[in-house]
LOLO-383409 format. One record per residue (C-alpha): residue number from 1; x, y, z; residue in three letters. Coordinates in Angstrom, 2 decimals, padded with zeros to 5 digits, m for minus. Example, Ala and Ser with C-alpha at 12.3 -4.5 7.8 and 13.67 -1.06 7.14 Angstrom:
// residues 2
<rodo num="1" u="012.30" v="m004.50" w="007.80" residu="ALA"/>
<rodo num="2" u="013.67" v="m001.06" w="007.14" residu="SER"/>
// end
This chain:
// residues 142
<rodo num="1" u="m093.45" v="m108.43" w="m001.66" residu="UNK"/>
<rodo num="2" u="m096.85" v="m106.26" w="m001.47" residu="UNK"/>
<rodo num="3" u="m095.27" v="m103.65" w="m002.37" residu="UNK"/>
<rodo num="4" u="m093.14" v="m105.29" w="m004.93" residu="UNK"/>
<rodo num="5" u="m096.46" v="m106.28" w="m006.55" residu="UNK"/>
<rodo num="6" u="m097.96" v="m102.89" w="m006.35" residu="UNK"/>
<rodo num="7" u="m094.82" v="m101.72" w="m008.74" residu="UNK"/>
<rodo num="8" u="m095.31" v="m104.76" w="m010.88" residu="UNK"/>
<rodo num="9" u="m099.11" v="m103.39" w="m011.64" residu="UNK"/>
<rodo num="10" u="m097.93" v="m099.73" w="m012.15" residu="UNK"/>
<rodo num="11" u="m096.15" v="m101.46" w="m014.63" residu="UNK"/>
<rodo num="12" u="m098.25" v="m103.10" w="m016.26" residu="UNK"/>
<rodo num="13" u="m100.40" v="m100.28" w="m016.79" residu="UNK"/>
<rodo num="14" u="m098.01" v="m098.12" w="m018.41" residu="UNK"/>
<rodo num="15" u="m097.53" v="m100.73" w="m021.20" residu="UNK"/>
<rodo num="16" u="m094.24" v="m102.31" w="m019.44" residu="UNK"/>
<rodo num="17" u="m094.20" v="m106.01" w="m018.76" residu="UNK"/>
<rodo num="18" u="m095.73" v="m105.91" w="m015.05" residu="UNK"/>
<rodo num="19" u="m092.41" v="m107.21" w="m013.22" residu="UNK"/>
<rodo num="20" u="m091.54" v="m104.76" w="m009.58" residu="UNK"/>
<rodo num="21" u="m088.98" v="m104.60" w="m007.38" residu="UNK"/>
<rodo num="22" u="m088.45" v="m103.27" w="m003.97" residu="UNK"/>
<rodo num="23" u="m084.74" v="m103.03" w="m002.02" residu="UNK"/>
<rodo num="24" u="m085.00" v="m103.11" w="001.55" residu="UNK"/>
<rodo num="25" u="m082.43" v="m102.31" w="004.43" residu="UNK"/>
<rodo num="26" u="m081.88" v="m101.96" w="007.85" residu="UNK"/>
<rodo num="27" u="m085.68" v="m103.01" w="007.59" residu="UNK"/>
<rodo num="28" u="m086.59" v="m099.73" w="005.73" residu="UNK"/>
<rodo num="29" u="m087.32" v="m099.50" w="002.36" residu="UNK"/>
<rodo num="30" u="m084.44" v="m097.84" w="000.46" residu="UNK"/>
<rodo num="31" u="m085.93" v="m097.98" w="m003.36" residu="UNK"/>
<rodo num="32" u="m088.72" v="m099.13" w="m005.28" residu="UNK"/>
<rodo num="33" u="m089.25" v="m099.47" w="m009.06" residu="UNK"/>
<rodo num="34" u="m090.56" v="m101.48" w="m011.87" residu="UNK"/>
<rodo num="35" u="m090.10" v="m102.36" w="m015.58" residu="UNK"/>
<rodo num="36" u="m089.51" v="m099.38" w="m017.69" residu="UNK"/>
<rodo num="37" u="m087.55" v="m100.00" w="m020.44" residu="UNK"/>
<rodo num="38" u="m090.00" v="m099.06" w="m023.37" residu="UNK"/>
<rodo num="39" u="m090.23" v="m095.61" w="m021.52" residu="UNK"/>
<rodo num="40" u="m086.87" v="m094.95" w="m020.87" residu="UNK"/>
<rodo num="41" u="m085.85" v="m096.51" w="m023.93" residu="UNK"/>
<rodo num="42" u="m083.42" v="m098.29" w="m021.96" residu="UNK"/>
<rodo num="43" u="m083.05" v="m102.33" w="m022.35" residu="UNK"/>
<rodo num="44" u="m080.97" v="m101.99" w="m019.07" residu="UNK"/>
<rodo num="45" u="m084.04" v="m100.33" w="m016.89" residu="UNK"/>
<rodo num="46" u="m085.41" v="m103.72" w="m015.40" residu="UNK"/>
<rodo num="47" u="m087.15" v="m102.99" w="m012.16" residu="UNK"/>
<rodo num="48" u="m084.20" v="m104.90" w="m010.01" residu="UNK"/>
<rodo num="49" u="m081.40" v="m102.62" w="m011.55" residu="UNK"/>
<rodo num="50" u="m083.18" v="m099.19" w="m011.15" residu="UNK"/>
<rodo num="51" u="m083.62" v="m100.20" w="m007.30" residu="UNK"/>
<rodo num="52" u="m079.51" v="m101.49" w="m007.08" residu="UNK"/>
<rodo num="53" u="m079.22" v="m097.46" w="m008.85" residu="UNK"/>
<rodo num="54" u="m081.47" v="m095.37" w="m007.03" residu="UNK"/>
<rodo num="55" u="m079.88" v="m097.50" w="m003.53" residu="UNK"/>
<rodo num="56" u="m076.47" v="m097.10" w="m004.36" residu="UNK"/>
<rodo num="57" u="m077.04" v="m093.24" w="m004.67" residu="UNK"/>
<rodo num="58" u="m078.79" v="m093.42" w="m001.43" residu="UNK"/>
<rodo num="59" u="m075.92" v="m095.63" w="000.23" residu="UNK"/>
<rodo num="60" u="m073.32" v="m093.32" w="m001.27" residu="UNK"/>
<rodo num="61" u="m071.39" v="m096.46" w="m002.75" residu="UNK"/>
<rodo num="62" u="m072.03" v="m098.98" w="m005.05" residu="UNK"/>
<rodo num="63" u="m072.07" v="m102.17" w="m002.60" residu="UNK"/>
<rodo num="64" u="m075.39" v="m102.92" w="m000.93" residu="UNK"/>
<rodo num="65" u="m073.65" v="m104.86" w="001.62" residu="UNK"/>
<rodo num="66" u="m076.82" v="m106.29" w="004.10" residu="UNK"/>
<rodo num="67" u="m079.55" v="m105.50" w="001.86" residu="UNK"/>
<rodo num="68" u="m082.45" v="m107.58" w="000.43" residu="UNK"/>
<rodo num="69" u="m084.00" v="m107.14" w="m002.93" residu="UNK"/>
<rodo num="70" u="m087.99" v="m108.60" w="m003.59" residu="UNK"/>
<rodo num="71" u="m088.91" v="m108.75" w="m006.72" residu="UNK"/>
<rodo num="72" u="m092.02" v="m110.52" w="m008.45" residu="UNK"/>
<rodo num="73" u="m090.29" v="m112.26" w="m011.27" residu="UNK"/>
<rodo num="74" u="m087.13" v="m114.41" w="m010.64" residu="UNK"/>
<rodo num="75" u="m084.06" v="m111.97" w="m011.99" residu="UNK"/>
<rodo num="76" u="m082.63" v="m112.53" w="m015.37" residu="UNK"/>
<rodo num="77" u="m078.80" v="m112.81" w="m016.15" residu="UNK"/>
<rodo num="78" u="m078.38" v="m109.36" w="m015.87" residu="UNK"/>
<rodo num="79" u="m079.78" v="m108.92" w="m012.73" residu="UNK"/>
<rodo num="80" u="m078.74" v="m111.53" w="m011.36" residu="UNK"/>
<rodo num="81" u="m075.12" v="m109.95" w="m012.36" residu="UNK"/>
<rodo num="82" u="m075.91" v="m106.97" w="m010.85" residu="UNK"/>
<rodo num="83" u="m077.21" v="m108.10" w="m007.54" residu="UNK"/>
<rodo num="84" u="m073.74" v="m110.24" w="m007.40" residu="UNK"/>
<rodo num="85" u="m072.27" v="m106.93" w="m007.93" residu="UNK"/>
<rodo num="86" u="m073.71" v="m104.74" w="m005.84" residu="UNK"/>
<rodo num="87" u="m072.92" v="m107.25" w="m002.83" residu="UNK"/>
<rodo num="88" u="m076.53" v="m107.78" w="m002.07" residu="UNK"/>
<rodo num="89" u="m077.00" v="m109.78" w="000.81" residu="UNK"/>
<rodo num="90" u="m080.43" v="m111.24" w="000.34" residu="UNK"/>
<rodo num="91" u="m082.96" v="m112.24" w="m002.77" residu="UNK"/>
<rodo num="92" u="m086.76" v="m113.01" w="m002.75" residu="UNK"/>
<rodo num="93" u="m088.46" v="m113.35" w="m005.41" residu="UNK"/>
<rodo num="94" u="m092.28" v="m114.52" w="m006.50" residu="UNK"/>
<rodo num="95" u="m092.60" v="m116.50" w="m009.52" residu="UNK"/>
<rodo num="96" u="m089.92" v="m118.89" w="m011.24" residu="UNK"/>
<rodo num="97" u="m089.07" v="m117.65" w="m015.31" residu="UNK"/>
<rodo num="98" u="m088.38" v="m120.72" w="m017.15" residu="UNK"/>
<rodo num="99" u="m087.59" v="m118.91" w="m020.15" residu="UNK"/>
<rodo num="100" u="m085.26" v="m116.17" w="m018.52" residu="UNK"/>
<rodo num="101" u="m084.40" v="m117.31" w="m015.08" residu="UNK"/>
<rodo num="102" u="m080.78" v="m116.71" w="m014.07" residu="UNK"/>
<rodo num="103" u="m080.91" v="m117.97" w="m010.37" residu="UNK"/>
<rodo num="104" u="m083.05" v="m121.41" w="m010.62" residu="UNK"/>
<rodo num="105" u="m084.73" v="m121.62" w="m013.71" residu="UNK"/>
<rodo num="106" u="m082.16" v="m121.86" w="m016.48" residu="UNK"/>
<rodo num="107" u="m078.49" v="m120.51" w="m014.73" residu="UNK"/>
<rodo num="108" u="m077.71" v="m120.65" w="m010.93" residu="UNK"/>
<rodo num="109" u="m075.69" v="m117.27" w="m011.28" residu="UNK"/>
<rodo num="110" u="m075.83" v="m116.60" w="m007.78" residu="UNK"/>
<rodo num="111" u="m075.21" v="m120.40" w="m006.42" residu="UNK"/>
<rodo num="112" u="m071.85" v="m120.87" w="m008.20" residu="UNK"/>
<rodo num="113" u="m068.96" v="m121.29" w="m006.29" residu="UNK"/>
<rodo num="114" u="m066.98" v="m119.70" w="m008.30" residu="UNK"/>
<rodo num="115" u="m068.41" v="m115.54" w="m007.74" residu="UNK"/>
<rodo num="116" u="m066.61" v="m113.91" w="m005.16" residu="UNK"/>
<rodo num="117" u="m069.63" v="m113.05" w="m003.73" residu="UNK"/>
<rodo num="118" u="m072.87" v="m115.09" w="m002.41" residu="UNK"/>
<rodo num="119" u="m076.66" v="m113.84" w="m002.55" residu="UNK"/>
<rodo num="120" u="m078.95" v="m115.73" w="000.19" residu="UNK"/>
<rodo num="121" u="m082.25" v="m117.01" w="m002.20" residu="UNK"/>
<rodo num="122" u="m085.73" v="m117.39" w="m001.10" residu="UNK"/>
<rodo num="123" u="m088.33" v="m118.05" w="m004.09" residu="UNK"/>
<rodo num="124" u="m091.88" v="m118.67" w="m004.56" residu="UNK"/>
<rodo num="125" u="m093.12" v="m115.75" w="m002.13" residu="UNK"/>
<rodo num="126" u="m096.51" v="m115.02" w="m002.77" residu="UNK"/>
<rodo num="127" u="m095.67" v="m117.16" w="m006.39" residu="UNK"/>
<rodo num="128" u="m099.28" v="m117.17" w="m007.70" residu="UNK"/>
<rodo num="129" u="m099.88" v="m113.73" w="m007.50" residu="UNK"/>
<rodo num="130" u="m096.93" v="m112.59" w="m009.27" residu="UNK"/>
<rodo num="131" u="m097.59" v="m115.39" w="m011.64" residu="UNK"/>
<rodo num="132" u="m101.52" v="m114.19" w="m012.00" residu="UNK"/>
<rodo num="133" u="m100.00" v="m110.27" w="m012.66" residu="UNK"/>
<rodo num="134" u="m097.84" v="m111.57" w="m015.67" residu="UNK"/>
<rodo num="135" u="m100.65" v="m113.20" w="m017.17" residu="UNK"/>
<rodo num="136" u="m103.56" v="m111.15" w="m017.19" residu="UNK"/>
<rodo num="137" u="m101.01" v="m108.90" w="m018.43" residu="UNK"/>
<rodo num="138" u="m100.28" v="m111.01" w="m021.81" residu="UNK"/>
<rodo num="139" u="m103.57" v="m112.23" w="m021.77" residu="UNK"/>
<rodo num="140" u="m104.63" v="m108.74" w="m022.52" residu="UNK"/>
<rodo num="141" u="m102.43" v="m108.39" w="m025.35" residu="UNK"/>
<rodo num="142" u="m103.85" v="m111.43" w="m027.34" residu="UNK"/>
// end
């Protein structure tokens, strides 16, 4: 999650809502990323799915079958989508998003029975600082 964080503030500084990500396997770390959809003009390039893309190239195939994904900010629907898709085995993320949250805040994408695949969830690592990263970050924008 350090380094997870460490993305999140890279992010922030560029101007990108301060949110990092950080895919781990084999217990090395295969990607790590954060928010850059203003730069890349891309409302796809959350930090979570330009780790799933920059692993699956290093994999060779799109499943991530055994992996774990941190990330600071609980994943949105597409994300959470994505992680389902990419057979991730494991998430862990910092702080909750009660007004985007797709795996406990507002959906349980990844605890319904009905995906053909299941993601193992741990939340609230290291919550307050990925909570205190988001807002200084919109504090500063007031």
């Amino acid at each position: 999650m350090a380094m997870a964080l460490e993305e999140a503030i890279k992010a922030g500084e560029e101007g990108e809502v301060p949110i990092g990500a950080v895919l781990v396997a084999a217990g090395q770390m295969i990607a790590r990323s954060h928010n850059r959809p203003i730069a890349l003009s891309d409302p796809t390039a959350h930090a979570e799915i330009l780790v799933l893309r920059e692993g699956a190239v290093k994999f060779g195939n799109y499943r991530l079958s055994g992996s774990t994904l941190y990330v600071t900010l609980e994943p949105c629907a597409m994300c959470a989508g994505a992680l389902l898709q990419a057979r991730v085995k494991r998430l862990v993320f910092g702080a909750e998003d009660p007004k985007g949250g797709a795996v406990r805040s507002l959906y349980l994408l990844l605890e319904d029975a009905r995906q053909n695949h299941r993601v193992e969830v741990t939340g609230g690592v290291r919550q307050e600082d990925c909570r205190l990263v988001l807002r200084q970050f919109f504090q500063e924008r007031r």
